[in-house]
C-alpha positions as CSV (number, residue, x, y, z in Angstrom):
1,X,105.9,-39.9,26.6
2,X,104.3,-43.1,27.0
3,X,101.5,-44.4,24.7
4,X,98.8,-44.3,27.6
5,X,99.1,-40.8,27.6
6,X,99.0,-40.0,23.9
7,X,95.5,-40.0,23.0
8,X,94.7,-37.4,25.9
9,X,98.1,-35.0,24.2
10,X,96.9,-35.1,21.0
11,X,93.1,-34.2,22.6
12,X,94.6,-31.5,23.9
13,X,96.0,-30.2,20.6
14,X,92.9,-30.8,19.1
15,X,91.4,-28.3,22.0
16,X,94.6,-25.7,21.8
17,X,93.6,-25.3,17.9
18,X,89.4,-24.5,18.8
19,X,90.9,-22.4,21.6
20,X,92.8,-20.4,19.1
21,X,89.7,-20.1,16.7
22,X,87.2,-19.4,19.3
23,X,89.4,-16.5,20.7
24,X,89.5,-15.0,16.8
25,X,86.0,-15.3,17.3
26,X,86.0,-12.9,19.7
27,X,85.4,-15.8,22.8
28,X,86.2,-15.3,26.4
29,X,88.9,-17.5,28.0
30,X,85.5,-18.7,30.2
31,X,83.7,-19.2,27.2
32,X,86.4,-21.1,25.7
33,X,87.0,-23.3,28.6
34,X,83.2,-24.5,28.9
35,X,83.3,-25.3,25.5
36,X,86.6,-27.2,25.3
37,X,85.5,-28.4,28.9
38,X,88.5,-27.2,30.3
39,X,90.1,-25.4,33.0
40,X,90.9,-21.1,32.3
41,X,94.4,-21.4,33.5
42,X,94.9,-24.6,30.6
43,X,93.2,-22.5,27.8
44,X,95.5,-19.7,28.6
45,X,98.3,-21.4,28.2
46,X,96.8,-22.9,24.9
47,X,96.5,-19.3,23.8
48,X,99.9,-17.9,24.8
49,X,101.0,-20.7,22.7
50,X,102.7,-22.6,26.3
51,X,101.1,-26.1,25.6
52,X,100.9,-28.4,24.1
53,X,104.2,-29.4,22.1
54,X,105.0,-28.2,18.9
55,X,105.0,-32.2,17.3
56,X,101.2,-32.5,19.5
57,X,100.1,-29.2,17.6
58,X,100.9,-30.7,14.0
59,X,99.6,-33.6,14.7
60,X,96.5,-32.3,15.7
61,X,97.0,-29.6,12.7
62,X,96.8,-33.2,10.7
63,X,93.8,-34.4,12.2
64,X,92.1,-31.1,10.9
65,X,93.0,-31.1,8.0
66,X,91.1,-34.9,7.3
67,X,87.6,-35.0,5.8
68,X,85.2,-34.3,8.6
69,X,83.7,-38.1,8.9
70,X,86.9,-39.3,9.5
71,X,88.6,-36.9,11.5
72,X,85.1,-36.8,13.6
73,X,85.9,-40.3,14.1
74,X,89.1,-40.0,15.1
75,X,88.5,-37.1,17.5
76,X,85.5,-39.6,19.3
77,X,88.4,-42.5,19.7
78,X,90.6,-40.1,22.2
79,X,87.6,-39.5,24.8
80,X,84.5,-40.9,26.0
81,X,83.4,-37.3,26.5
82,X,80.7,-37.5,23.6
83,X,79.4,-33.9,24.1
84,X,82.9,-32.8,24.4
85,X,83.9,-34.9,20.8
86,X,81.2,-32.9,19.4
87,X,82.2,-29.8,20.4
88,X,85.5,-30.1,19.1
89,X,84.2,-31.0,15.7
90,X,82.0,-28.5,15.8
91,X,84.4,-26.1,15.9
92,X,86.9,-27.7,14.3
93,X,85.4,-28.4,10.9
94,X,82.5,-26.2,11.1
95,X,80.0,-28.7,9.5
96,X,76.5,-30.1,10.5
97,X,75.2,-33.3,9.5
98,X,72.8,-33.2,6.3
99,X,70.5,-36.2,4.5
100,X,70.1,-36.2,0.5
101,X,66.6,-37.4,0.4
102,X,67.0,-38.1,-3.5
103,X,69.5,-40.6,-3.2
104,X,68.9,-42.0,-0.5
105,X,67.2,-45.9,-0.8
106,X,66.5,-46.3,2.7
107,X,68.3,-48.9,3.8
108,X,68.7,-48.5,7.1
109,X,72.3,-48.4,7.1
110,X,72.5,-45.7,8.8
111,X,70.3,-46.3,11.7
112,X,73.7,-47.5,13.7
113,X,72.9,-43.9,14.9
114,X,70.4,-43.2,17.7
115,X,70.2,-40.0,16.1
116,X,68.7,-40.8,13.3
117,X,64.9,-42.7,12.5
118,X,63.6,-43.6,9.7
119,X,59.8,-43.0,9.3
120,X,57.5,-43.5,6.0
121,X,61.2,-43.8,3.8
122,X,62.5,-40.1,5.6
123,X,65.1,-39.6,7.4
124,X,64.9,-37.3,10.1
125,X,67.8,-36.3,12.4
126,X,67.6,-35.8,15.7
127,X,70.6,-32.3,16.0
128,X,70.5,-33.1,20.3
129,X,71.5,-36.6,20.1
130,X,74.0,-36.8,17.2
131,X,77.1,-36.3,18.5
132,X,78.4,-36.2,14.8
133,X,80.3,-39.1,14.8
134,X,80.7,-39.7,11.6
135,X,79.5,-43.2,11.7
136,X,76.7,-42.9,9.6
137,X,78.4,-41.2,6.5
138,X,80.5,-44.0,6.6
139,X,78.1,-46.2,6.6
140,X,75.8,-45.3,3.8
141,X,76.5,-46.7,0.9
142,X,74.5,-43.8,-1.7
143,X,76.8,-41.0,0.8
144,X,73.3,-40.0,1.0
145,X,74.4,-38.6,4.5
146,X,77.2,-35.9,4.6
147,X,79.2,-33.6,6.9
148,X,78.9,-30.0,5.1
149,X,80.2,-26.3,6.0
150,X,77.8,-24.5,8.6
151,X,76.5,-21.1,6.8
């Protein structure tokens, strides 16, 4: 396995593991391939448990288990595919993007994001344009911005 090809075998555990959860969800293999923005025949395959690798699987087993901002991150550095990154973390971790207006100083730190604005000292976050990233918990130096658990 060359190093070229890595980043898109470890994407594809990442996508074999939201497979699996989306199908205990009660998902369709269609379903599960728009989200994953793959092909049917792949996620079946992902669900019979064919591909990928067992060593792909724990390593993408590793990257879920990371705090959200930096597995997030990690997950956006193996595709360009920005809606697909999110989905992923979506389902991986579960979590949404949240602002802590009291600790927050408004420094602008954040506004690496396109997603975010900051009007009259609030933050307001734009949910169709953040692709949660992770970039902006990371940098905020209050963690005034955090990934939390979906309800």
């Amino acid at each position: 396995m060359s190093c070229e090809t890595m980043p898109e075998h470890i994407l594809s555990g990442i996508k074999a593991i939201v497979a699996m959860k989306l199908r205990r969800k009660g998902m369709i293999q269609r379903e599960i391939a728009k989200i994953i923005k793959s092909d049917r025949s792949i996620v079946s395959h992902y669900l019979s448990g064919r591909y990928p690798k067992r060593k792909i699987l724990n390593v993408a087993k590793t990257i879920e288990d990371l705090p959200p901002n930096y597995g997030s991150k990690l997950i956006h550095s193996l595709t360009d595919d920005k809606n697909l990154a999110k989905n992923l973390i979506k389902e991986l971790y579960g979590v949404k993007l949240i602002w802590n207006e009291k600790s927050c100083i408004a420094c602008g730190s954040c506004l690496v994001c396109v997603a975010l604005t900051l009007d009259n000292f609030k933050l307001k976050i734009d949910e169709n344009s953040c692709y949660l990233c992770g970039s902006c918990t990371l940098q905020c130096p209050t963690n005034s911005l955090k990934f939390v658990k979906e309800e």
